[in-house]
Residue, then its C-alpha position, 0 to 999 in steps of 0.5 A: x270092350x268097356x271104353x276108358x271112362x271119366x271114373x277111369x281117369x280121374x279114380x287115379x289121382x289119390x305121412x307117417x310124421x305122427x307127432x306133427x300138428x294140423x297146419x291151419x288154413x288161410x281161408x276160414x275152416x267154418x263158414x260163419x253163414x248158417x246153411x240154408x234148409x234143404x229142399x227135397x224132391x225126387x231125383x230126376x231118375x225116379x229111382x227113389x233118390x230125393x235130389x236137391x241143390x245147396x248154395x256153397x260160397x264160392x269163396x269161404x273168406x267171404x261167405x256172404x258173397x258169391x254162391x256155387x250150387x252144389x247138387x245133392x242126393x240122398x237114399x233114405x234108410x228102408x227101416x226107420x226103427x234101424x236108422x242110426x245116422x247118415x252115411x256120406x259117400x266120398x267118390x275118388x277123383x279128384x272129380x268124381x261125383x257123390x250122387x252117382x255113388x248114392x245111384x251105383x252103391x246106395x242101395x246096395x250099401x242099405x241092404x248091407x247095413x241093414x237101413x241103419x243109414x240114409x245114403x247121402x252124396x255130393x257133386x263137388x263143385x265144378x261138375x255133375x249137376x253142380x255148378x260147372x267149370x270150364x276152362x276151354x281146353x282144346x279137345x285134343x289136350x281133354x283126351x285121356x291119354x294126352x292129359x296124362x304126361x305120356x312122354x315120346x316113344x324115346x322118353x322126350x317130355x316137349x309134348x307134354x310141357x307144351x300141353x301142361x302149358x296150354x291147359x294151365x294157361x286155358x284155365x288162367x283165361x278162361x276158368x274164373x273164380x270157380x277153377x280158382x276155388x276147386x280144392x280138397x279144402x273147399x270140398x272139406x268144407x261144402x262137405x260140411x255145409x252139408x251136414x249143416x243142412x242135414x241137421x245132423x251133429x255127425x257123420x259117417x263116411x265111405x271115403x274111396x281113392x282120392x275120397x280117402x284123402x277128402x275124408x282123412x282131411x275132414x277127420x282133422x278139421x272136423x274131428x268132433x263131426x265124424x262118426x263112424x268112418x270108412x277109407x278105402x284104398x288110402x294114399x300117401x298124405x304127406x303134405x309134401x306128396x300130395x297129388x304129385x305123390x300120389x301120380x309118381x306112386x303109381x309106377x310101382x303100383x303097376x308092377x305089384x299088380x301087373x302079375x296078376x293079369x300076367x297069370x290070368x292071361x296064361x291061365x288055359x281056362x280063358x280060351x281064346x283071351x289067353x295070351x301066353x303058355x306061362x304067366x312070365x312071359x305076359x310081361x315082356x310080350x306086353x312091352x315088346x308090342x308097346x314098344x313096336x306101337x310106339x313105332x308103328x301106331x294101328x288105326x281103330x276103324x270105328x273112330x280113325x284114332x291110333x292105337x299107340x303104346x302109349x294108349x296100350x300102356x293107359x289102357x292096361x293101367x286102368x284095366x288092372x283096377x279090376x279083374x273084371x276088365x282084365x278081358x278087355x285089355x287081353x282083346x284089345x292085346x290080341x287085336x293089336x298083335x293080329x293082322x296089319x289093317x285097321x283094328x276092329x276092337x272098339x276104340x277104348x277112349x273114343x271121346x275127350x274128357x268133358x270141360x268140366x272134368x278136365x277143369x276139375x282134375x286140373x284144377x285140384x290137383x294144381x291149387x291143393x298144392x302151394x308149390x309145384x316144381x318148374x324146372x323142366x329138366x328135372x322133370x326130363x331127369x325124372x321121366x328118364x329114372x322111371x322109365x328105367x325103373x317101371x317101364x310098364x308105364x314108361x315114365x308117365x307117373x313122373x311127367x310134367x303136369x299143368x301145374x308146373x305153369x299154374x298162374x295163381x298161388x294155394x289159397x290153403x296149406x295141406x293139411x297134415x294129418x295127426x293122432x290128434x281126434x276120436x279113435x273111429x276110423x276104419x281103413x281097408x286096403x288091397x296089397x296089390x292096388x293099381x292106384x293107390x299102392x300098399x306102400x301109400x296106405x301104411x303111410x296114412x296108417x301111420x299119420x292117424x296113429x291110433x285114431x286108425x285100424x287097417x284091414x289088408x286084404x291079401x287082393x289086386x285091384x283098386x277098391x276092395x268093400x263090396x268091391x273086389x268079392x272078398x267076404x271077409x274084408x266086407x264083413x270087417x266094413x259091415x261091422x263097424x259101420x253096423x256095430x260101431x266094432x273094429x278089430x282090436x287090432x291091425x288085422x289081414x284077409x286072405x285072398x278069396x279063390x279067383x273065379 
């Protein structure tokens, strides 16, 4: 079995008011210092990615003052007579690293479209290989399944408040002046630094997840500096929901998607991973062990960790990303249903989230937001309704989150975003998306207007271009990124036959 990843976690934290104008940021949209040139050498991994290192200010109302680095990456196109321009890729998150998606996709992405691109990525401020933050959570409080608010076995959310409390006083004390600068605006902005140094008037993007966000973001203050420009499985951008909405959106993500495993897991074709006679019965099986997980927890032999429910309920979440990790949330099941003394089946979430990606999540989520609610009963209120209504993920998505304690205040508004701006944005979406429901991406549809085209693509899981196998959604992207063509209109793919 795969362990939960860091991509894992963090890939799932990602409005249709279309007449509603920009709302200006407190700090400067611009920086008034000229980016310095870029020094490139190869990466470290010899993989035929240059790297380099660009200083950001840490605060962009004072750029001649403190710097962060913000490490760098590129993949040169193969075929300099088809070079068009750069393509920036804008990894999920919020924390996700650039240079990791030029090493995973770039070459992939070159062949694809031909060399008309170089690949280029960032590592946003506080992670990878860029400056680093810190916030010295304890190890327990960095474990995946505890920085989500997993409420008790009973729906009691005391756990949570005092873990949200801790964090966000950990990051008060100890983060600094980095942790107080992480936000979508500020990425914005590094993001466009980098093209400053590129030396290049626009950009095309591939924007995924909460990158969606990062990339809807930058087209409304930068509109004049996008090309061609690609959001992959969008969220919810009302300024009101963001972050907060987009958490509390995945209650009903998981029931769309959860069918799907239900009928891969009945399907006679998986032999010893089949779990049940009929796809209906997936469902309450599931949450009839949850439940008796949360009573009687198993212990991993290979870590000494428990299997509780709600590590089951985390663990089947992240696995309907993708039909691909669907094996190892039915062995992990199987395991779990089998036998009473340790569990063999490897630990999925064996080790704590790193400093910086817990600081990161953290503090994104909790400054991109100038107010988040602190009254602790309404979150106790709101855990109870979503428990009742999706007890898939039995009221995670409604819990409370350190930024309920957060002790400084937004330095930037959320940005609405509006039909103002050049017509080139090309949306792509599964119906059935884990992360970022249908339901949030019709609302970032509609804020763009007719700035936007969006395929649906009749597929679950999180992620869809040359991601979930479906040749038509993938020509789509290839196209416009290629050929600058998009559908004349809103258009849908039909699924692909499921292997």
């Amino acid at each position: 079995m795969r362990p939960l990843t860091r991509k894992a976690l963090l890939t799932t934290l990602s409005a249709a008011a279309c007449a509603a104008t920009l709302t200006a940021p407190t700090h400067a949209a611009t920086p008034t210092a000229k980016a310095p040139r870029l020094t490139w050498q190869p990466c470290a991994e010899k993989d035929g990615r240059e790297c380099a290192v660009l200083p950001m200010p840490l605060d962009y109302s004072r750029p001649g003052g403190p710097t962060v680095d913000i490490a760098v990456s590129r993949l040169r196109s193969d075929h300099p007579e088809a070079r068009r321009g750069t393509l920036l890729l804008i990894p999920g998150g919020p924390g996700g690293s650039g240079r990791e998606e030029v090493a995973r996709r770039g070459a992939q992405l070159r062949k694809e479209t031909g060399g008309a691109y170089d690949i280029v990525g960032l590592d946003p401020r506080g992670v990878g290989g860029s400056t680093q933050a810190d916030c010295g959570i304890s190890d327990d409080d960095r474990r995946p399944v505890n920085l989500r608010p997993w409420p008790g076995p009973d729906g009691d959310i005391s756990a949570n408040v005092a873990r949200a409390r801790r964090v966000a006083d950990a990051c008060a004390r100890n983060g600094g002046a980095l942790v107080r600068s992480l936000s979508t605006a500020n990425e914005v902005r590094d993001l466009d630094r980098f093209r400053q140094a590129l030396g290049e008037e626009k950009l095309s993007a591939l924007g995924v997840s909460y990158g969606t966000y990062v990339g809807a973001v930058y087209a409304q203050k930068f509109p004049q500096h996008t090309d061609r420009w690609v959001l992959d499985s969008s969220g919810d951008p009302d300024p009101e929901r963001v972050e907060r909405g987009w958490l509390a959106n995945m209650s009903g993500a998981a029931d769309d998607r959860f069918p799907d495993f239900a009928e891969w897991a009945a399907d006679p074709a998986r032999g010893d991973q089949r779990l049940a006679a009929k796809a209906a019965d997936v469902r309450p099986m599931f949450l009839a062990l949850a439940a008796g997980l949360d009573r009687e927890p198993r212990e991993f032999a290979d870590t000494g960790h428990e299997l509780t429910g709600n590590l089951l309920r985390q663990v089947m979440q992240n696995s309907l990303y993708s039909d691909a990790d669907f094996p190892r949330l039915a062995d992990l099941i199987r395991a779990a249903r089998t036998g009473t003394g340790p569990l063999t089946v490897a630990d999925p979430a064996p080790q704590p989230l790193s400093q910086s990606d817990a600081a990161v999540f953290a503090g994104v989520v909790c400054n991109d937001v100038g107010t988040w609610p602190r009254s602790i009963p309404s979150y106790a209120r709101a855990v109870a309704t979503d428990r009742a209504r999706h007890p898939l993920t039995a009221g995670m998505p409604a819990g409370i989150l350190p930024c309920a304690f957060w002790k400084t205040p937004s330095a930037d508004k959320p940005t609405r975003i509006t039909p103002n701006g050049p017509s080139n944005v090309l949306m792509i979406q599964n119906l059935r998306d884990p992360s970022t429901p249908y339901r949030g991406a019709l609302k970032m549809r509609a804020a763009f207007g007719e700035r936007a085209r969006m395929v649906t693509v009749d597929a679950g899981g999180h992620g869809v271009y040359l991601d979930n196998g479906n040749a038509c959604g993938d020509r789509a992207v290839t196209k416009f990124l290629v050929r600058g063509e998009r559908p004349g209109a809103d258009a849908f793919c039909s699924a692909e036959p499921r292997h």
